[in-house]
N, C-alpha and C positions, 0 to 999 in steps of 0.2 A: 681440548682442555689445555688451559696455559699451564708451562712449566710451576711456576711458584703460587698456583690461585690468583694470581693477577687478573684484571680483566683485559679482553684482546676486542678490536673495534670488528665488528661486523661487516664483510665488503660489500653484503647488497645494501642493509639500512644504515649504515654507520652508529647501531648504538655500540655501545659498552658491553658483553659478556665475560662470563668466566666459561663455561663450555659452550662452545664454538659448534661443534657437531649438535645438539641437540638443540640450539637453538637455530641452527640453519633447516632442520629439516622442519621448523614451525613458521621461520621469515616468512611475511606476509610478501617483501620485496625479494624473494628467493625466485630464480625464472621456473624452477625444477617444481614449484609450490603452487604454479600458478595454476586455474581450474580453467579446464578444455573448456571453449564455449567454441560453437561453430554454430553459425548462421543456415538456415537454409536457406538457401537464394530461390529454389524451385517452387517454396511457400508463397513466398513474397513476390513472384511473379505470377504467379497463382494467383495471390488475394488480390492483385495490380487488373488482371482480365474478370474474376467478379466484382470487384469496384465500377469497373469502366461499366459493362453488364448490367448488372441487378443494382446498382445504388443510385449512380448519375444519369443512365439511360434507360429506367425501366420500361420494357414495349409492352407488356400486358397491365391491362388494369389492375390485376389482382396485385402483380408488384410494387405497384405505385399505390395501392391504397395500405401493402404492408409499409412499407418503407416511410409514409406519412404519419401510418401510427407509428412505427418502431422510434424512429428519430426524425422529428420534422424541423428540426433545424440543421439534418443532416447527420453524418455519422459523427458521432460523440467524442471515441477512441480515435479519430484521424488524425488529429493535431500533438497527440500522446507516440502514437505510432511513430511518425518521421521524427519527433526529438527523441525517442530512445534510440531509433536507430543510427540514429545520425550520431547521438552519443556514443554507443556502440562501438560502433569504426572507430572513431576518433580515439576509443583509450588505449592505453598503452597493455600488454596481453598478462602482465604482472597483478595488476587493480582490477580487472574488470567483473568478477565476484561481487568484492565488496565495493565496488562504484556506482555499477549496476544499481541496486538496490538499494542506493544511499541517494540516489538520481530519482527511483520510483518511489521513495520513501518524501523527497520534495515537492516531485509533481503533484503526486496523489494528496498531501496535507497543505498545499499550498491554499490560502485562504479561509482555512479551517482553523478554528479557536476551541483549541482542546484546555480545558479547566476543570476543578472542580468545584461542583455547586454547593452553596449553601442550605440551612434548611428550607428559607423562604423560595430559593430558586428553585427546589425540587420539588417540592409543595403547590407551588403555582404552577409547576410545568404536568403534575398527574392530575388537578384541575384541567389545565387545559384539553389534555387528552381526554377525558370525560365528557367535558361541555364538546368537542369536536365528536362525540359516537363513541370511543373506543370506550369498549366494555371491557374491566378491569375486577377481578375476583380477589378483591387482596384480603377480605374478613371470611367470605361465605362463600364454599366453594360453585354455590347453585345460583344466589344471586349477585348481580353487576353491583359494583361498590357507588355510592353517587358520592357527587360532592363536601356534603354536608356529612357525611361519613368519617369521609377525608379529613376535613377541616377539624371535626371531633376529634381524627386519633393520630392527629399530624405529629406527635413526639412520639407515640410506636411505632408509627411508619419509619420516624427516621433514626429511630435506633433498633429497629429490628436489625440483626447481625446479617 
């Protein structure tokens, strides 16, 4: 704490405090603050010999008829895997917490259009669900809701809480 309430600069972030000790043991840029992360290397050479194995060289049929259904355009997570790790290494051991998941938090909603709908949009999207099979019990709990239901009780649907 400064002598007179003044504020004193921070030496990991440089912001501005007035108590110096309890904002250090909160600094995000504190080395003492920062969260253990340790890699297993033993994993990932592990998952390196069933890659090579069971994904790109199946020798039994039964593996290559799972591996066509599971992912037939190949493994999905592969190209996620080397950029987080590769991010990984590369951060500094201060950030790598909140980087981490600020990284998977990009990847993962990359290309995704998060909004919210209006009535007509939500409306027309529990239609569609309907007309595609899904069976939806939103009046009676024994029978499936159809569309014309829908359409009838489209302003209780969308102001049910």
């Amino acid at each position: 704490m400064s002598v007179k309430g003044e504020k004193v600069q921070c030496e990991f972030c440089k912001s501005k405090v007035v108590d110096t000790i309890r904002h250090q043991q909160k600094c995000h840029c504190n080395p003492k603050n920062s969260p253990q992360i340790t890699l297993d290397w033993d994993y990932v050479v592990d998952y390196n010999e069933i890659k090579e194995f069971l994904i790109k060289n199946p020798c039994t049929d039964k593996e290559k008829e799972f591996n066509s259904v599971l992912a037939p355009q190949g493994n999905p997570f592969e190209d996620f895997f080397e950029k987080m790790l590769k991010y990984a290494i590369e951060l500094p051991k201060a950030y790598k917490d909140k980087m981490l998941h600020q990284k998977m938090d990009e990847i993962f909603t990359k290309n995704v259009d998060v909004r919210l709908l209006n009535k007509e949009e939500y409306i027309a999207r529990l239609k569609e669900k309907v007309r595609k099979g899904y069976r939806m019990f939103l009046f009676d709990p024994l029978k499936p809701t159809t569309i014309e239901e829908i359409e009838a009780n489209k302003d209780a649907i969308w102001d049910y809480p």
